[in-house]
C-alpha positions in Angstrom: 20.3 27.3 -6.4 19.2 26.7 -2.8 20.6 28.4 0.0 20.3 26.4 3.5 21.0 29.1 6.2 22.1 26.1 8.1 24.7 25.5 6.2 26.2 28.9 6.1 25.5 29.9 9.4 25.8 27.1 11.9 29.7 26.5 12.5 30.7 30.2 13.0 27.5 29.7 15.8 28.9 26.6 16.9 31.9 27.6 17.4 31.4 30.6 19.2 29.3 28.9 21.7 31.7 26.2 22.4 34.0 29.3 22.5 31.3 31.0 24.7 30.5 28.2 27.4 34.6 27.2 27.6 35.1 30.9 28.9 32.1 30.2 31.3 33.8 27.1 32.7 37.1 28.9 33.8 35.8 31.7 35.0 33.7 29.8 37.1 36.4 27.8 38.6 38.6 31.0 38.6 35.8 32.8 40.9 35.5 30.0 42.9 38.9 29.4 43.5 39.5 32.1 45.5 36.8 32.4 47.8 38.1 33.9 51.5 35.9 34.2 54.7 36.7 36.9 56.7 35.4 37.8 60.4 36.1 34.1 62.2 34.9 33.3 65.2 35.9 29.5 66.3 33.1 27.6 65.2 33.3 29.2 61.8 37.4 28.3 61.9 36.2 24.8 61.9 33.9 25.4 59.4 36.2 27.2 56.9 38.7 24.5 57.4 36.0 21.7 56.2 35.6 24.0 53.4 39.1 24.1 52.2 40.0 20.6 52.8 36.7 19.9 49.9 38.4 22.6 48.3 41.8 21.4 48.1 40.6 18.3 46.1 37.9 20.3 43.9 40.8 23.0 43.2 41.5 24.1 39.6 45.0 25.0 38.8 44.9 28.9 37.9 47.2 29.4 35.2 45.3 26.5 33.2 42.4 28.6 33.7 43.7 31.6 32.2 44.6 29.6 29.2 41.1 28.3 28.9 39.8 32.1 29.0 41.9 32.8 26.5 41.6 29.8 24.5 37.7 30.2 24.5 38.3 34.0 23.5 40.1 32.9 20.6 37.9 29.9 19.7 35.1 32.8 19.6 36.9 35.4 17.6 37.4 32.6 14.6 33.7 31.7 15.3 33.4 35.4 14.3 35.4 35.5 11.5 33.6 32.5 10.2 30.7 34.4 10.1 32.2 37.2 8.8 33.5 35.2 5.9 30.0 33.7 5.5 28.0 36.9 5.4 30.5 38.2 2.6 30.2 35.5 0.8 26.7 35.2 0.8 26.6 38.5 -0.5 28.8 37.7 -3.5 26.9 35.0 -4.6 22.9 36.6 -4.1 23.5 40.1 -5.9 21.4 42.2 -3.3 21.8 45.5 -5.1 19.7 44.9 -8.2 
């Protein structure tokens, strides 16, 4: 019988990092989003208004963000739980004790 750690391994892995770099994205955009500058003189007015009119088009709607963190959370916990499964199984079938 031949084991391929690949095989057993790879999509609990896979799907946690999918899982991993979705919650990466959002909270990415979620930091960005809200990004104030405080202490404005005039010439930093102008500035910050540049900045939020590139902003405006660039930004991310919040609540689909949160639902992306989660989502990715959840997509990682059943990554987990994959390789939970895998690890038990594993165990069944190569008899470790003897």
């Amino acid at each position: 019988m031949q084991i391929s750690m690949n095989n057993t391994l790879y999509p609990g892995l896979s799907a946690m990092q999918v899982g991993l770099d979705r919650v990466d994205q959002a909270a990415s955009q979620i930091a960005s989003s809200g990004i104030e500058v405080s202490g404005r003189s005039q010439s930093s007015d102008f500035q910050l208004e540049n900045l939020r009119s590139v902003d405006r088009s660039q930004r991310s709607d919040l609540p689909a963000n949160i639902v992306e963190l989660e989502a990715g959370k959840e997509q990682i916990m059943a990554g987990l739980a994959s390789q939970r499964a895998s690890n038990e199984a594993l165990g069944t079938l190569i008899d470790t004790y003897a």
